[in-house]
Every structure is written in C-alpha cells, then in structure tokens.
Short mmCIF file of the C-alpha atoms (twelve columns), coordinates in Angstrom:
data_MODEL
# 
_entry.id   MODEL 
# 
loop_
_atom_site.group_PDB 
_atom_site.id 
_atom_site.type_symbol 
_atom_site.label_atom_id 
_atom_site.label_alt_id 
_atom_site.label_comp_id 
_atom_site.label_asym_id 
_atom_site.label_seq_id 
_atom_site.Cartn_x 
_atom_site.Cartn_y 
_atom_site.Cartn_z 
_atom_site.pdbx_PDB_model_num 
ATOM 1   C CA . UNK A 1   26.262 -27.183 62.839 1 
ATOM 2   C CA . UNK A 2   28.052 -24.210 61.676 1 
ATOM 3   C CA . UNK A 3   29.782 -21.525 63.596 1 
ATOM 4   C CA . UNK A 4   31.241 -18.370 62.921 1 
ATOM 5   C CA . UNK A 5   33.534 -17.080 65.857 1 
ATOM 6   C CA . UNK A 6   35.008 -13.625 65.630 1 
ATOM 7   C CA . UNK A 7   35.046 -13.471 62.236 1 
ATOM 8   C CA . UNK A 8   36.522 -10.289 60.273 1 
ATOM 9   C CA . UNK A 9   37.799 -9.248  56.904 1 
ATOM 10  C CA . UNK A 10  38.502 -5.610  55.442 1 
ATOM 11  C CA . UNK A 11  39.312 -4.831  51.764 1 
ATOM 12  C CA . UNK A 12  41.916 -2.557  50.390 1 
ATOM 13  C CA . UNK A 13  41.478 -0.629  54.354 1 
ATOM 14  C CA . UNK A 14  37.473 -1.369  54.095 1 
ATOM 15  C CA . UNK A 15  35.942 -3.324  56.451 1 
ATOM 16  C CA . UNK A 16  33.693 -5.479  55.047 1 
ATOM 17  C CA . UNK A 17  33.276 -7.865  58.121 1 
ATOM 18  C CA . UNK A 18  33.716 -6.768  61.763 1 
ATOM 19  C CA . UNK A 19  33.474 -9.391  64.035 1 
ATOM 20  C CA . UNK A 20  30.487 -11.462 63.133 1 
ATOM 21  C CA . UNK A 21  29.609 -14.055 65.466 1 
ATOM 22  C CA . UNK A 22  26.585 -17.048 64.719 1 
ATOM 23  C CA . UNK A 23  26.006 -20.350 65.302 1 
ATOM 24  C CA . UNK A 24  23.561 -22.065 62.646 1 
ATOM 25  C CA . UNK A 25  22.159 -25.602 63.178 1 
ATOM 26  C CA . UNK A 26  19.840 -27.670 60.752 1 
ATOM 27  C CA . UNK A 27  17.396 -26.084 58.981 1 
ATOM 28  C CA . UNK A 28  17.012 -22.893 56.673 1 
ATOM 29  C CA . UNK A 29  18.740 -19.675 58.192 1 
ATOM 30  C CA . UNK A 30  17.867 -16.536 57.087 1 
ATOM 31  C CA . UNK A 31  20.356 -13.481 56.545 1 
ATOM 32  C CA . UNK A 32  18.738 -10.060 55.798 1 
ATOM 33  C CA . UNK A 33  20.813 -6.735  55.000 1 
ATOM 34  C CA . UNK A 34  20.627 -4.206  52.540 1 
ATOM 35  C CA . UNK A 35  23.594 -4.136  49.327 1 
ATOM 36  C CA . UNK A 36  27.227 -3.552  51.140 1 
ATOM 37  C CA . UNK A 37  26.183 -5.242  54.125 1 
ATOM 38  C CA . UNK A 38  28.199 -7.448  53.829 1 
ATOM 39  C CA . UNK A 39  26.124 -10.273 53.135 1 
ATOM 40  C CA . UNK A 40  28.085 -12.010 50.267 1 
ATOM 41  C CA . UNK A 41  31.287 -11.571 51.704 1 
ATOM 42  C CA . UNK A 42  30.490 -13.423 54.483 1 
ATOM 43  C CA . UNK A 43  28.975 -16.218 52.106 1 
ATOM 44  C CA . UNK A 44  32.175 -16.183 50.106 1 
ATOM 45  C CA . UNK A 45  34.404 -16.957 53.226 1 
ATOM 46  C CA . UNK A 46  32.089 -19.869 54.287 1 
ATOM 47  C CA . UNK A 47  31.804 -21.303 51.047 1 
ATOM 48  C CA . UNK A 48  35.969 -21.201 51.118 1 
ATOM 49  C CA . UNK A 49  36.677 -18.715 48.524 1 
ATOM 50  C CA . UNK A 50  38.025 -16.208 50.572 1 
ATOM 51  C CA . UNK A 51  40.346 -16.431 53.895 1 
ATOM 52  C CA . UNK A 52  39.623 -14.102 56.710 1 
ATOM 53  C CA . UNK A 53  41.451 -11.976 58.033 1 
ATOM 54  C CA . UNK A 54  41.243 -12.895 62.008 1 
ATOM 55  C CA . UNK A 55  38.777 -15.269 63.529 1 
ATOM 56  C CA . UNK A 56  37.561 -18.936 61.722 1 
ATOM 57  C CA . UNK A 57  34.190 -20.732 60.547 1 
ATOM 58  C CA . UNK A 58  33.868 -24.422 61.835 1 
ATOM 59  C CA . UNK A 59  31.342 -26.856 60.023 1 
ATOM 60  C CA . UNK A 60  30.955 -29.585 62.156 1 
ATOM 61  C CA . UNK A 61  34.072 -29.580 64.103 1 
ATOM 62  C CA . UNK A 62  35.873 -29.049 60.734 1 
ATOM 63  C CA . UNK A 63  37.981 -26.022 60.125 1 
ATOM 64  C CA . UNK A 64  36.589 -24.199 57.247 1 
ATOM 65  C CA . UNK A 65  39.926 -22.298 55.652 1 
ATOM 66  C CA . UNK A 66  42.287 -25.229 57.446 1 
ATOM 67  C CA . UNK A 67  39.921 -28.349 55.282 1 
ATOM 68  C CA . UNK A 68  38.518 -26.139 52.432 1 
ATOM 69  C CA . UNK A 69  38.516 -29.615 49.916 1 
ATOM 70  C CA . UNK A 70  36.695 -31.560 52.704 1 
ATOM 71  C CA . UNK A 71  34.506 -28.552 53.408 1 
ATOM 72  C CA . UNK A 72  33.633 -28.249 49.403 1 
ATOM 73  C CA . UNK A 73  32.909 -32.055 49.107 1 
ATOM 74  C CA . UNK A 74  29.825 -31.286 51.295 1 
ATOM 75  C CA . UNK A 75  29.093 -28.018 50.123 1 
ATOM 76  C CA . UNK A 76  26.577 -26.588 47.693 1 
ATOM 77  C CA . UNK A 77  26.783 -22.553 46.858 1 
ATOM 78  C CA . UNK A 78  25.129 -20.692 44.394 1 
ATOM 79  C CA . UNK A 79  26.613 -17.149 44.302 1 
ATOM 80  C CA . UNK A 80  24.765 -14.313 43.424 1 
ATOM 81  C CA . UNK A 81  26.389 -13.838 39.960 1 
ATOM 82  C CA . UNK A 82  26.397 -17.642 38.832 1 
ATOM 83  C CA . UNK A 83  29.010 -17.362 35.586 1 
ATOM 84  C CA . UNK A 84  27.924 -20.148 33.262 1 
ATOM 85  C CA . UNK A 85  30.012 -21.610 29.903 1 
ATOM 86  C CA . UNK A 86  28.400 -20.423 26.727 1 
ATOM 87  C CA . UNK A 87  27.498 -23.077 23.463 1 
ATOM 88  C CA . UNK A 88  26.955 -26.065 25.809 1 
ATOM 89  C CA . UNK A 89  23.940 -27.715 26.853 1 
ATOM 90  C CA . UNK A 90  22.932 -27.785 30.375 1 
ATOM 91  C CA . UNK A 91  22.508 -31.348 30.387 1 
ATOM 92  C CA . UNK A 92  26.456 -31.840 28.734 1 
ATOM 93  C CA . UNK A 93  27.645 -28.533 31.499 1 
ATOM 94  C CA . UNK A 94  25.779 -30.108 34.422 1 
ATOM 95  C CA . UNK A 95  27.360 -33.934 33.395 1 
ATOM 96  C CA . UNK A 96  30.485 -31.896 33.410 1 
ATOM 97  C CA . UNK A 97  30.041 -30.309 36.400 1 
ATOM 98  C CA . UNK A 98  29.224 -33.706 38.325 1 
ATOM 99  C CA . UNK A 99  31.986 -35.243 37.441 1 
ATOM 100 C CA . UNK A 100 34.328 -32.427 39.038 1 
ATOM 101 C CA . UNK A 101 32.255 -32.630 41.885 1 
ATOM 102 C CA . UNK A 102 33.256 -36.937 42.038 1 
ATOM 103 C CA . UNK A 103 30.517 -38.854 40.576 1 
ATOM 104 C CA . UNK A 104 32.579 -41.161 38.790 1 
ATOM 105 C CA . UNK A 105 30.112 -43.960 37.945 1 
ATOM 106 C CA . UNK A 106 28.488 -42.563 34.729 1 
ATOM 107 C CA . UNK A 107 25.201 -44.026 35.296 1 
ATOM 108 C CA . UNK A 108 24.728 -42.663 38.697 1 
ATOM 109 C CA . UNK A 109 26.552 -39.190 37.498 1 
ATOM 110 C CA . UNK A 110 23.126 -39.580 34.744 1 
ATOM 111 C CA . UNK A 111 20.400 -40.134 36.882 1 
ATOM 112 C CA . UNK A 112 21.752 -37.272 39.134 1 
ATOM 113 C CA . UNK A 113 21.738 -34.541 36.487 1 
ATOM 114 C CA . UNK A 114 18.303 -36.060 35.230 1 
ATOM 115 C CA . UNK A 115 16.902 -35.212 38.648 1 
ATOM 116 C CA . UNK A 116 18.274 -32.256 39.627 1 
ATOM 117 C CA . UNK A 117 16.951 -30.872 35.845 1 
ATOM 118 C CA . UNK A 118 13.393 -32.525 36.452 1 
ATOM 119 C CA . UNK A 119 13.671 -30.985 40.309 1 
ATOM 120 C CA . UNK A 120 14.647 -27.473 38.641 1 
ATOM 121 C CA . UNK A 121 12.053 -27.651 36.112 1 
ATOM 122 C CA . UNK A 122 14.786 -27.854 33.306 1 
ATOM 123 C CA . UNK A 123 14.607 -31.009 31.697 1 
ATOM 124 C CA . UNK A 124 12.308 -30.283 28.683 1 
ATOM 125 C CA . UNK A 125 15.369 -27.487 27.973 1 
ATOM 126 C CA . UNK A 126 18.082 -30.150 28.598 1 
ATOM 127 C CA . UNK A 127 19.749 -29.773 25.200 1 
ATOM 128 C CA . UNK A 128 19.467 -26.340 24.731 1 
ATOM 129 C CA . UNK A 129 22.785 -24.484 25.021 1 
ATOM 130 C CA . UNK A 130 23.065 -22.406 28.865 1 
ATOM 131 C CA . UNK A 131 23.956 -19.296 27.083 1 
ATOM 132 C CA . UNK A 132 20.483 -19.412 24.966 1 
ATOM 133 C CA . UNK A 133 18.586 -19.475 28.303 1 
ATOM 134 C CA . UNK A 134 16.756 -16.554 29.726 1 
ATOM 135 C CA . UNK A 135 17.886 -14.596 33.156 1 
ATOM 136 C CA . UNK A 136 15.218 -17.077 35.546 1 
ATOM 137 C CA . UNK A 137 16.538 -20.309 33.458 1 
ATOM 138 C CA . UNK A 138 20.292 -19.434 34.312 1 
ATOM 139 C CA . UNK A 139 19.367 -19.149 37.998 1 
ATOM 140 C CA . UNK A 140 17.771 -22.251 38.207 1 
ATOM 141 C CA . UNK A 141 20.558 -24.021 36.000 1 
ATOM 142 C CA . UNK A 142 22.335 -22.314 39.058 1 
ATOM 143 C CA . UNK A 143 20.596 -23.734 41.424 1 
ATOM 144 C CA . UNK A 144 20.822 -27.307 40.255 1 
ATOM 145 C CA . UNK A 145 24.962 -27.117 39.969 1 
ATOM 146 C CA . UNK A 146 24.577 -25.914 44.054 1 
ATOM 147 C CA . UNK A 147 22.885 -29.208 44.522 1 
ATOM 148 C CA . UNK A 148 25.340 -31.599 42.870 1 
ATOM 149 C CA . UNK A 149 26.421 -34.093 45.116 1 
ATOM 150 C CA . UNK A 150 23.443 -33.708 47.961 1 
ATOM 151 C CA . UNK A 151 25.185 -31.639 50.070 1 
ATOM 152 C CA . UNK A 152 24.655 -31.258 53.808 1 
ATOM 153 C CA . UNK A 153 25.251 -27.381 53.401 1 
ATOM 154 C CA . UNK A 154 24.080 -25.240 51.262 1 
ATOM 155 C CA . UNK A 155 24.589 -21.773 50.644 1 
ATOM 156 C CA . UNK A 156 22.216 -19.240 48.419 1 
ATOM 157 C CA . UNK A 157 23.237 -16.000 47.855 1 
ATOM 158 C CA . UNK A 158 20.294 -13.816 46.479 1 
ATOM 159 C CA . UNK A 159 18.826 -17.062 45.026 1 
ATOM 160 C CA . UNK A 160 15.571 -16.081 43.486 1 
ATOM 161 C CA . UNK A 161 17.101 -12.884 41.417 1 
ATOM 162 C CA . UNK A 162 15.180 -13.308 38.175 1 
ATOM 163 C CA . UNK A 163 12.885 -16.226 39.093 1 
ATOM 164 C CA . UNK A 164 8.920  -15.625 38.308 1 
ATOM 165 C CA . UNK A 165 6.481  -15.866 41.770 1 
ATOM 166 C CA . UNK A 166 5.886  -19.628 40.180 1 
ATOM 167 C CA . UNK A 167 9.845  -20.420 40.042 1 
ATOM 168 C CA . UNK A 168 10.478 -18.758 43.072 1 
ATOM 169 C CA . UNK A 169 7.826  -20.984 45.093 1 
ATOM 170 C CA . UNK A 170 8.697  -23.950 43.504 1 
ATOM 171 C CA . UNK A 171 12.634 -23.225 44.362 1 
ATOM 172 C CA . UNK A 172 11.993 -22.110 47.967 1 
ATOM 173 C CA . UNK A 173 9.620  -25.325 48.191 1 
ATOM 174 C CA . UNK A 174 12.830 -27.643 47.231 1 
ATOM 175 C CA . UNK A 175 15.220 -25.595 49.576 1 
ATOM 176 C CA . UNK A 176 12.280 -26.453 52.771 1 
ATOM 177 C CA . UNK A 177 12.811 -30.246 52.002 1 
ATOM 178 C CA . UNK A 178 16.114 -30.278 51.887 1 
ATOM 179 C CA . UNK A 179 16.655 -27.801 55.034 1 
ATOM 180 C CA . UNK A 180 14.996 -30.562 57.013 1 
ATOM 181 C CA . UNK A 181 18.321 -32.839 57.479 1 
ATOM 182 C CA . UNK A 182 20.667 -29.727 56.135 1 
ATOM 183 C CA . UNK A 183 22.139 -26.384 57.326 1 
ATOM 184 C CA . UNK A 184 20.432 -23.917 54.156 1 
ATOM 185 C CA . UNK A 185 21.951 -20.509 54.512 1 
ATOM 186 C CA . UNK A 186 19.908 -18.256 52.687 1 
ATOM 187 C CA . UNK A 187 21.259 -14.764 51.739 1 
ATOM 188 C CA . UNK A 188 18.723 -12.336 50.931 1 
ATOM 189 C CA . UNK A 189 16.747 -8.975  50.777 1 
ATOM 190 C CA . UNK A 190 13.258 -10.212 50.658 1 
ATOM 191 C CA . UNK A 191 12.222 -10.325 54.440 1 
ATOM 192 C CA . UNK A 192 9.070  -12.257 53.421 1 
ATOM 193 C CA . UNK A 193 11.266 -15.032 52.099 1 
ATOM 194 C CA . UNK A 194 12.390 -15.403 55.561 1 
ATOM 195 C CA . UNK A 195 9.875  -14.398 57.572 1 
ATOM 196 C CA . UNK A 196 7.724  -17.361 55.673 1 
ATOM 197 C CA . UNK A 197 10.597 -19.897 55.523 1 
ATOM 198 C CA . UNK A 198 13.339 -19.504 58.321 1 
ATOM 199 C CA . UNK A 199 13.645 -20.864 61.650 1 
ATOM 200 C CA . UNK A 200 16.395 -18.585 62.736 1 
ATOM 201 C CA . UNK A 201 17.349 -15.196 60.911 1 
ATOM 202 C CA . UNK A 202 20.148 -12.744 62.032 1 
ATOM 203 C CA . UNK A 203 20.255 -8.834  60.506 1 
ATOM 204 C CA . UNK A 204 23.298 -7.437  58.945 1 
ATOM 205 C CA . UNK A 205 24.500 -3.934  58.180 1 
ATOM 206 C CA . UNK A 206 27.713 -2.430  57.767 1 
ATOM 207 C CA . UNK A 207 29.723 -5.325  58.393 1 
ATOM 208 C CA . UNK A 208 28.322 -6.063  61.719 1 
ATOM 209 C CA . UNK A 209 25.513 -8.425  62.879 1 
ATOM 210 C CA . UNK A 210 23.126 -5.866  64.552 1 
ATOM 211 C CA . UNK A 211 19.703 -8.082  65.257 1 
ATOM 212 C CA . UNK A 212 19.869 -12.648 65.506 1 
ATOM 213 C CA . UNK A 213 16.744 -14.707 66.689 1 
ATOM 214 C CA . UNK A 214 14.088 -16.585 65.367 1 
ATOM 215 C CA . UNK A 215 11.714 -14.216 63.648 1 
ATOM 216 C CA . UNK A 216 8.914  -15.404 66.246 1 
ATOM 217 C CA . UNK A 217 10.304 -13.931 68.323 1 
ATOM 218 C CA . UNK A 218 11.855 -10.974 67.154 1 
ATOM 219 C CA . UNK A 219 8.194  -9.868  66.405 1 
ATOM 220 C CA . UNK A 220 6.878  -10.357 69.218 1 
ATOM 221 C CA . UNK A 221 10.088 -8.347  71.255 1 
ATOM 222 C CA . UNK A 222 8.262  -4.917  68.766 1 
ATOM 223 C CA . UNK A 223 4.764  -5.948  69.722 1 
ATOM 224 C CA . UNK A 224 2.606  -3.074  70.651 1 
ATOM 225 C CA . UNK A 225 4.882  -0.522  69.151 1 
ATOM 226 C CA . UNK A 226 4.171  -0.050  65.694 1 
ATOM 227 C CA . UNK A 227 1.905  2.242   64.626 1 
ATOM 228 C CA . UNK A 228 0.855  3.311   61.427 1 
ATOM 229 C CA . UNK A 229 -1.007 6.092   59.513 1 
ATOM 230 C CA . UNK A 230 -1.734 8.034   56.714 1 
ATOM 231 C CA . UNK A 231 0.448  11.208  56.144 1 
ATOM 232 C CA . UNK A 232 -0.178 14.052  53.650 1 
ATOM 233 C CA . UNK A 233 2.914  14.957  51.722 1 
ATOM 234 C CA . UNK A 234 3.109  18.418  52.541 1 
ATOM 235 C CA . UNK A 235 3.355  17.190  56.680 1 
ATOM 236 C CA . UNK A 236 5.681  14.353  55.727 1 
ATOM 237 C CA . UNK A 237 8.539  15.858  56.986 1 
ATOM 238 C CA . UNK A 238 7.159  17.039  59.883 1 
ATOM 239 C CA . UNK A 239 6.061  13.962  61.193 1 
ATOM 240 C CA . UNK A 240 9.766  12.422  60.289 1 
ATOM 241 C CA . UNK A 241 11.064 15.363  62.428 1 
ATOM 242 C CA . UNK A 242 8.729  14.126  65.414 1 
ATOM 243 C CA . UNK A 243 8.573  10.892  65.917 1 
ATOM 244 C CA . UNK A 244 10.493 7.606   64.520 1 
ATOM 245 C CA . UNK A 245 9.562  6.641   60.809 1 
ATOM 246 C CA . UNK A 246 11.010 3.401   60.036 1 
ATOM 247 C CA . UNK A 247 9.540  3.156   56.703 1 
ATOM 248 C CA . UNK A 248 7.154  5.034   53.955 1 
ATOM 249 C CA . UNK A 249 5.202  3.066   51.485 1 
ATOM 250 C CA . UNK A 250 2.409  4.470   48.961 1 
ATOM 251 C CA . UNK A 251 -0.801 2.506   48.941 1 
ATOM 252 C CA . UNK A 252 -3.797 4.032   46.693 1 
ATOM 253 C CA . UNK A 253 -1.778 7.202   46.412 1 
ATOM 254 C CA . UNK A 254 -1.343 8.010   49.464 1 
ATOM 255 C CA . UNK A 255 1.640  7.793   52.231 1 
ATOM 256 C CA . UNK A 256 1.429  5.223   54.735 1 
ATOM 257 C CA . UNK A 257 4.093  6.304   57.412 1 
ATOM 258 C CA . UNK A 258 5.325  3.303   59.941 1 
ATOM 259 C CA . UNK A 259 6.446  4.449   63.633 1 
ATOM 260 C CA . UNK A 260 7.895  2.889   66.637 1 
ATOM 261 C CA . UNK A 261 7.750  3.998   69.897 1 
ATOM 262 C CA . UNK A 262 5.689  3.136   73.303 1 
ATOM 263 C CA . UNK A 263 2.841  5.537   73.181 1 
ATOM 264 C CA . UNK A 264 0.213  6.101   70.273 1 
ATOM 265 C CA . UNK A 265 1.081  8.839   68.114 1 
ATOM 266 C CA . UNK A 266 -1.874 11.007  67.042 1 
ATOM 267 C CA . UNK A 267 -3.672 10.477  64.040 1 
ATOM 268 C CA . UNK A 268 -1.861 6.710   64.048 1 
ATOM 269 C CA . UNK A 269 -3.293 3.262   64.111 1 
ATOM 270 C CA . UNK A 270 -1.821 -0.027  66.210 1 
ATOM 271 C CA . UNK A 271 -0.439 -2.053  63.690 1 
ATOM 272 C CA . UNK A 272 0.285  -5.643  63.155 1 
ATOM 273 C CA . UNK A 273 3.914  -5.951  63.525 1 
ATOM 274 C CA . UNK A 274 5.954  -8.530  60.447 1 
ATOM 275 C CA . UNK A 275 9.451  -8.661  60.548 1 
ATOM 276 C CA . UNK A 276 9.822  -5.864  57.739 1 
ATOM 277 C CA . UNK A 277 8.808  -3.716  60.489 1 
ATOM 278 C CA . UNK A 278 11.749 -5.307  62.537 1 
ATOM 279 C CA . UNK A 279 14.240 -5.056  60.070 1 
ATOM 280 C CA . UNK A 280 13.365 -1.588  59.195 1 
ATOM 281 C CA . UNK A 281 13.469 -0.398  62.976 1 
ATOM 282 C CA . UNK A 282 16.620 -2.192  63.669 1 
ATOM 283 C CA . UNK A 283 18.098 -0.470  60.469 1 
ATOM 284 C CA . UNK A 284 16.797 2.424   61.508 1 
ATOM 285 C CA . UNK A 285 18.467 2.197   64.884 1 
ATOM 286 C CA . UNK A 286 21.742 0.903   63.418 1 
ATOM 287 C CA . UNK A 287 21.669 4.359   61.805 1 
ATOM 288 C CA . UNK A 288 20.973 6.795   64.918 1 
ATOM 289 C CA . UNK A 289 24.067 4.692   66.580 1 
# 
C-alpha cells in the first residue's frame, strides 16, 4: 500500500503541492489533471527524486524520503520526458541499465532484457542504436527500463505520449497484468485511459486533490444531471451565461454544449454521464471556488 499524508511542496514561492492526501492499494490508480496540476511533481517525490517540503509518503510501512535506496530497489518509474544515451543499442543500454538496477548474474540479467524487449515489442530493433528510434519506440524503450527488476510499484507519468492506438493497447494491456499483484500509478490526461483501466482514480488541479473515488462511482454521484444539446454559435455565449457548460465539443460541425445541473434545460437532452463529464464538472467547480 502506498500513502501520501499531508504532503506539500512549493517552488521558488509556488506551490506546486498543497496538502495532498491518498492512500493507494494494489491495482492500477488513476491520476487525472490538466498541465501544472501538479501531477508530475507529485510522481517525482514518490519516485524519490524530490524531498517535500512538510508531510511524508510511506510504501508499505517504509518511509519514502527516510529509505529512498530500499524504496528504488522496488520501484519502476517512467517519467514523462524519459532522457535516453545516444549511439547505443537498446539491447547493450537496457543490459546496462539492469545491471545498475542489481542483476548481477549475466545470464539472468539476459533473459530479463530479452523479455522485457519481446514484452515491449522491441526485440526485432534490439541492435539498433536508442537515438535512431522514433518518438513511440523511445517510450516503449522507456517503458521496459521502468520494468527492470519486476517491481512491486510502478509509476507512469504520461506513459502513452507518442504511442500509436496499437502500442498504446498493447502497453496498457501489460500495465493490467502486472497491476494485479502491484500498486501501478498511472499519471495522465486521457480520462478514457482511466475510466477503462482504473479501480480507483483521484482528480488534481492546482496543487490540490479536488475529486478521489473509484470512477463507478463517481459517475454514478452526476447521474441524472448531465444534459446535453446542440447550440448555434451565435447563442453560444448566451447559453454559457445561463446555465453551467462544463465542456464544448464539435461533432458534424456543429456545437455540442454539456450542462450540469438538477432540472432539464430547454432545448437539452439527458445524457449518459462518463467520467469526462466528471472531470470536466469538477474542474469546472474547482474554478467557480
């Protein structure tokens, strides 16, 4: 289990982190937030790479900033800018990188790359230098380092950035095996990534953890106040002036407004609430408050 208890860091007077609060067991855990939420800060201080500066993380009983080595030995983070070493092939880099990570014994420190670049569908690309290999190839060279060692933790910050829909199903496939027995902490934007793969998702903005609950049920708590409809540009702002728009999208050329509130608006339609609809709304309330 991992928990995160009162947790806050600012930058150069900025708060980045205001006293986030979660508890995440076994299984994938979803964090949503627009950029300068604060999303990857709060990755970077459980992964150990930065110190907070009040409150602590503990990952199973352990001390995160007090054990960072024993912390690390179990933990596998892929950052949302993965720097990689140019002129060396992934399979030579990876070797490399498995070694720093402990595998001594070279034939076990072999058939561990060999997986994890069959698993990331690298292995026909094994001797081609890292710095030859396109944006999605990096990531997933990414993704296999994060998975050195099995670790019983794993962090992904914006993990599918540059992956194809075929990649990114195959990836998010791996990442639901290996949730099953491990705490996956998946940073992200997508809110269909999480609505389809987490068991528990929390909400971030401005530093501050605004929304936390399985996304179940954090659908269900909007159910029967969405409503949607189609809105002529010229009225557009009208309609924003009247009632709460969480969200505009274009379909066919034309608007397709999304409100919340208890009673029907005219000219709107009940709609079947996804948790896009819940993370705009609780944006959208973070931002009236």
């Amino acid at each position: 289990m991992l928990k995160v208890c009162n947790l806050s860091k600012s930058y150069k007077g900025s708060l980045a982190l205001n006293n986030i609060n979660l508890t995440i067991k076994k299984g994938m855990f979803g964090l949503l937030g627009p950029n300068g939420a604060g999303k990857s800060s709060l990755m970077r201080s459980i992964a150990t790479l930065q110190s907070a500066d009040s409150g602590y993380i503990e990952y199973d009983g352990i001390c995160v900033s007090a054990h960072a080595h024993e912390v690390r030995r179990r933990l596998g983070y892929l950052p949302q800018d993965f720097g990689v070493y140019p002129n060396i092939s992934a399979i030579r880099l990876l070797d490399h990188l498995a070694a720093l990570k402990g595998f001594a014994n070279k034939s076990q420190r072999k058939e561990a790359v060999s997986s994890l670049l069959i698993k990331t569908n690298l292995y026909e690309q094994r001797k081609r230098a890292v710095s030859t290999f396109s944006g999605g190839m990096k990531q997933r060279f990414g993704i296999a380092q994060a998975l050195l060692g099995d670790p019983d933790l794993i962090i992904v910050d914006e993990p599918t950035a540059g992956l194809d829909p075929q990649e990114r199903n195959r990836f998010y496939n791996l990442l639901c095996e290996l949730s099953e027995d491990k705490v996956v902490v998946l940073s992200t934007h997508i809110v269909e990534d999480v609505s389809e793969l987490c068991t528990e998702c929390a909400i971030m903005n401005r530093g501050e953890i605004v929304l936390q609950g399985s996304p179940a049920n954090l659908i269900s708590s909007l159910s029967g106040q969405v409503w949607r409809g189609v809105v002529a540009k010229e009225t557009l702002s009208q309609v924003e002036q009247s009632y709460n728009v969480i969200s505009k999208k274009r379909f066919a050329g034309e608007i397709i407004a999304s409100v919340v509130q208890d009673e029907q608006p005219e000219g709107f339609l009940p709609a079947t609430v996804d948790l896009e609809d819940v993370y705009f709304a609780t944006l959208a309330q973070a931002k009236i408050q």
